[in-house]
C-alpha positions as CSV (number, residue, x, y, z in Angstrom):
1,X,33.9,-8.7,-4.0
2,X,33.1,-7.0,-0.7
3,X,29.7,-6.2,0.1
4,X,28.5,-2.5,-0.3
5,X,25.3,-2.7,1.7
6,X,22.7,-5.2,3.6
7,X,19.0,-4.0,3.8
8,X,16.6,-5.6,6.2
9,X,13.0,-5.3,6.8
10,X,11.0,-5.4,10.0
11,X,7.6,-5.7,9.6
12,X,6.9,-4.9,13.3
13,X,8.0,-1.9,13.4
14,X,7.5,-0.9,9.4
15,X,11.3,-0.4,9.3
16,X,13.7,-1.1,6.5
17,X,17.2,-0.7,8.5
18,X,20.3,-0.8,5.8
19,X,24.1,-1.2,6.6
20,X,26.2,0.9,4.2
21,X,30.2,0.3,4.2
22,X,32.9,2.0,1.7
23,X,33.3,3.3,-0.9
24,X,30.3,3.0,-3.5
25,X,30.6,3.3,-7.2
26,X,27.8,4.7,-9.5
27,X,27.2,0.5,-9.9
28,X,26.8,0.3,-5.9
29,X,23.9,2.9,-5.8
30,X,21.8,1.0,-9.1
31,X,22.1,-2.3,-6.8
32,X,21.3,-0.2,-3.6
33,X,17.8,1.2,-5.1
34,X,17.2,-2.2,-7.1
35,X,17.7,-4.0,-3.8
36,X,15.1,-1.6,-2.1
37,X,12.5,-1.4,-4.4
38,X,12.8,-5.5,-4.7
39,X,11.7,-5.5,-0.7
40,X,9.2,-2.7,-1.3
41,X,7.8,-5.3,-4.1
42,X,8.2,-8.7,-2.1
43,X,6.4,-7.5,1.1
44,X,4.0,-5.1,-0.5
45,X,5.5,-1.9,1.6
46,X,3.6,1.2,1.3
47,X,4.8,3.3,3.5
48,X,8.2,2.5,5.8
49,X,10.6,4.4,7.6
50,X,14.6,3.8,7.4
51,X,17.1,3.4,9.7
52,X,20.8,3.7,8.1
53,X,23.7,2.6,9.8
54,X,26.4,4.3,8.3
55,X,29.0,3.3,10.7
56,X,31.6,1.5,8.4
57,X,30.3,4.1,5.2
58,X,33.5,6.7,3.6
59,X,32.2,10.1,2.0
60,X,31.6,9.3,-1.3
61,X,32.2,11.2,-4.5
62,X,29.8,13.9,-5.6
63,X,28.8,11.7,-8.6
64,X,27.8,8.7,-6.1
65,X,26.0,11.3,-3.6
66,X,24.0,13.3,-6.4
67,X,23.2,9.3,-7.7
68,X,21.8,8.8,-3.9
69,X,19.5,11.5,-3.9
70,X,18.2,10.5,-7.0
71,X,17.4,6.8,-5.1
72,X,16.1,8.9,-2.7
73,X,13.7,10.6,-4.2
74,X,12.4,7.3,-5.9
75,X,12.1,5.6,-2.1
76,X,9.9,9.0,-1.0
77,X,7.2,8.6,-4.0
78,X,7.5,4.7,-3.0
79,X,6.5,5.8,0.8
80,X,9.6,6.4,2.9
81,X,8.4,8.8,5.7
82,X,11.0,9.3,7.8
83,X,14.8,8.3,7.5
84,X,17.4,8.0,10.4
85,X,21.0,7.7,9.7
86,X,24.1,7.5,11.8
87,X,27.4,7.5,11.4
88,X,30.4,8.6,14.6
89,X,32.3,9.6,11.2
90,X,32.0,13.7,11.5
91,X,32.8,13.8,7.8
92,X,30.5,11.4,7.1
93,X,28.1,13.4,9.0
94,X,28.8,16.2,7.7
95,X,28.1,15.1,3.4
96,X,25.0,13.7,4.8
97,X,23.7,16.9,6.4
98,X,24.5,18.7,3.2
99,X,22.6,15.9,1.3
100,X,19.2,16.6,3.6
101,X,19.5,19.5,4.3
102,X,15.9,20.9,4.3
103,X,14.3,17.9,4.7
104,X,12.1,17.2,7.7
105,X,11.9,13.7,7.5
106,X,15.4,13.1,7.6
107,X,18.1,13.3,10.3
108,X,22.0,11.7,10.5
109,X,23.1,11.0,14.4
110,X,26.1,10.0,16.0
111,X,25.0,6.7,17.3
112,X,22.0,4.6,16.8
113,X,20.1,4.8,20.6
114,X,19.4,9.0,19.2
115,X,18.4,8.0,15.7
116,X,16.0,5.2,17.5
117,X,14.8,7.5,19.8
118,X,14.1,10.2,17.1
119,X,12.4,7.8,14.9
120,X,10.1,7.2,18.1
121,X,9.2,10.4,18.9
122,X,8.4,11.2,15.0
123,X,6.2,8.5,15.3
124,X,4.5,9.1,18.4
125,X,3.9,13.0,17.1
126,X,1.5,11.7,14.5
127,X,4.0,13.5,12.3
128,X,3.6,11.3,8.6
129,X,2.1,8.6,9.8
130,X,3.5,4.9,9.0
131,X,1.3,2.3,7.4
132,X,1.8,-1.3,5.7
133,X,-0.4,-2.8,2.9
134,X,-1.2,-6.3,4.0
135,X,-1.2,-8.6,1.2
């Protein structure tokens, strides 16, 4: 089987960066949030931002993308502040756009560098501040 998605964590920055790729079935998203909330757990994360690199990602049915914002809405009361995705896909971009839309925390680019970058600058505003429990 081909994997779905990585996700990383880098305490120095308080970043959990994930790698999405494909097509993802309803049993994709359950391993997805399972997989996060595992990290959250392990390393005692409080509050994190996200960096999602959607690069190799497809759109994905409206079942698997109404799933997702369910995860998402888990990963916010579990401390995600701010999420960055990108994708050079324009339909990608465009079902994630719809998925956020109205949400200030989160943004999809075309490339990385401007997700970084916006990450930064939401950081530097003071806007929802970042913070790590220490065990």
């Amino acid at each position: 089987m081909t994997w779905k998605f990585s996700v990383d964590w880098d305490p120095d920055q308080l970043l959990i960066m994930v790698r999405c790729q494909g097509l993802w079935t309803m049993q994709d998203t359950e391993d997805f949030e399972a997989g996060v909330l595992n990290l959250l757990d392990l390393y005692q994360i409080k509050r994190f931002d996200m960096m999602v690199d959607l690069g190799l990602g497809l759109t994905q049915t409206a079942e698997v993308a109404a799933r997702l914002m369910a995860v998402d809405e888990q990963f916010m009361k579990r401390g995600l502040r701010r999420r960055a995705a990108y994708s050079q896909s324009a339909m990608v971009r465009a079902q994630v756009t719809r998925l956020i839309s109205g949400k200030q925390e989160s943004r999809i680019f075309p490339e990385e560098e401007t997700a970084r970058q916006w990450l930064l600058a939401m950081r530097r505003s003071g806007v929802a501040p970042v913070e790590l429990a220490h065990p």
